[in-house]
Phi, psi and omega in degrees: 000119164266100181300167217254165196254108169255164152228162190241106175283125160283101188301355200282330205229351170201188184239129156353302185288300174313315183304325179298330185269339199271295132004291180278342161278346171284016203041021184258108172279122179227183205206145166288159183275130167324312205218352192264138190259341176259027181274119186241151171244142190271137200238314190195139188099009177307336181267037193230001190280322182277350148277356236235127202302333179313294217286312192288347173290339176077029180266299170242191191221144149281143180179129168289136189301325160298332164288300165335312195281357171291297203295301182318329181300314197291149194258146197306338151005279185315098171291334179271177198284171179230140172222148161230110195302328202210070189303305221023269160280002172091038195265340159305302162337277181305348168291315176294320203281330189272284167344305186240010162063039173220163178304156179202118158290128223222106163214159186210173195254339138256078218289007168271337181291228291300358194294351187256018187268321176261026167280296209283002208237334210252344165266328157288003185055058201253136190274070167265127203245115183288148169227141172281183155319303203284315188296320194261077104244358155267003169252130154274116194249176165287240260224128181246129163252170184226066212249109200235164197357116187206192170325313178094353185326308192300345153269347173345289191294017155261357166190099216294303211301011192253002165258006177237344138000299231246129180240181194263026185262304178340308202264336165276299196313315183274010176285302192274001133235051110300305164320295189279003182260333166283012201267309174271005165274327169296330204268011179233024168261117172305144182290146198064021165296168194211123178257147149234123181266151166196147168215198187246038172247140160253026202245127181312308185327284172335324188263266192295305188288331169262336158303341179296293181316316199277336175295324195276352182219025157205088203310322188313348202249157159218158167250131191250019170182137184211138150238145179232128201248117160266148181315105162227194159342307195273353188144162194286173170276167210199109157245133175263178145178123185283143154209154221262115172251103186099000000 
């Protein structure tokens, strides 16, 4: 069994339906996504997408639909600056920028994984700005999202070996640093303002159990949204969860 290939259309710069047809001339067969609104499921040609004039063009991205569908709950609302907290290559990034037509600040706590973001942001024409550590503490932003370290569970079947990986000393080290990067990603939200947590996992702990917790020690926050996606068809497993600061 081979998982399935999504790509992520830049709405910024063309519509689903055009990617679809531009694709398919491109001999790459793709299907809409059921419930993801930038989402293509790759049906037939996935290895030819990274060669493929759509992809060098910046019309689309690889990016699994479950993760996409993190960036779509959000709302156009948001007024204020953007951050994407744990960028690493930036595919989020480039997702927010396009989703919510705004500029988006890009950081990570090891700024080489980014090196390759600002290739990738001058091909989707995307306003994206890297930041240090020091730089995003001087900001208050509308939206911090947060997709940040894990199991990796939700991926397993793209790379089996990360379930035999993972012991339960592992699994503490990475709970508790999933806790302090959301603890210090809330201390970068304007009030009324919005964190999106997220990670690629399906293990509760990781998910459910720390917004619970993080809810329990900071009264001031509420969740006005949460999903949890297990690996089918539609996409790998995958959990968000918005919450509201004030």
């Amino acid at each position: 069994f081979r998982s399935p290939v999504f790509l992520r259309v830049n709405i910024a710069r063309t519509t689903r339906e055009a990617a679809l047809q531009k694709l398919c001339d491109e001999g790459i067969n793709t299907e809409v996504h059921p419930s993801v609104p930038t989402a293509l499921k790759v049906i037939d040609g996935a290895r030819k997408v990274a060669q493929s004039d759509s992809y060098k063009q910046g019309l689309v991205e690889l990016q699994d639909a479950s993760s996409q569908a993190s960036v779509c709950a959000l709302t156009s609302r948001i007024k204020g600056p953007v951050l994407d907290y744990c960028a690493g290559g930036g595919g989020k990034a480039l997702a927010l920028a396009a989703w919510l037509g705004k500029k988006v600040h890009a950081h990570d706590a090891l700024a080489s994984r980014m090196k390759d973001l600002p290739v990738r942001a001058r091909r989707a024409q995307a306003d994206i700005v890297l930041k240090t550590t020091d730089q995003v503490q001087q900001t208050k932003y509308s939206l911090v999202f947060c997709d940040v370290p894990c199991s990796g569970s939700g991926a397993w079947r793209r790379d089996p070996s990360g379930k035999w990986r993972l012991d339960a000393d592992q699994l503490d080290n990475v709970l508790k640093r999933q806790f302090g990067i959301l603890s210090n990603a809330a201390d970068l939200v304007a009030p009324d303002g919005v964190l999106l947590y997220a990670t690629c996992s399906v293990l509760e702990r990781e998910n459910g159990q720390q917004i619970d917790l993080f809810l329990k020690q900071n009264s001031h926050w509420s969740l006005a949204n949460s999903q949890q996606f297990l690996p089918d068809s539609n996409g790998d497993g995958f959990y968000f969860a918005i919450l509201q600061n004030g």
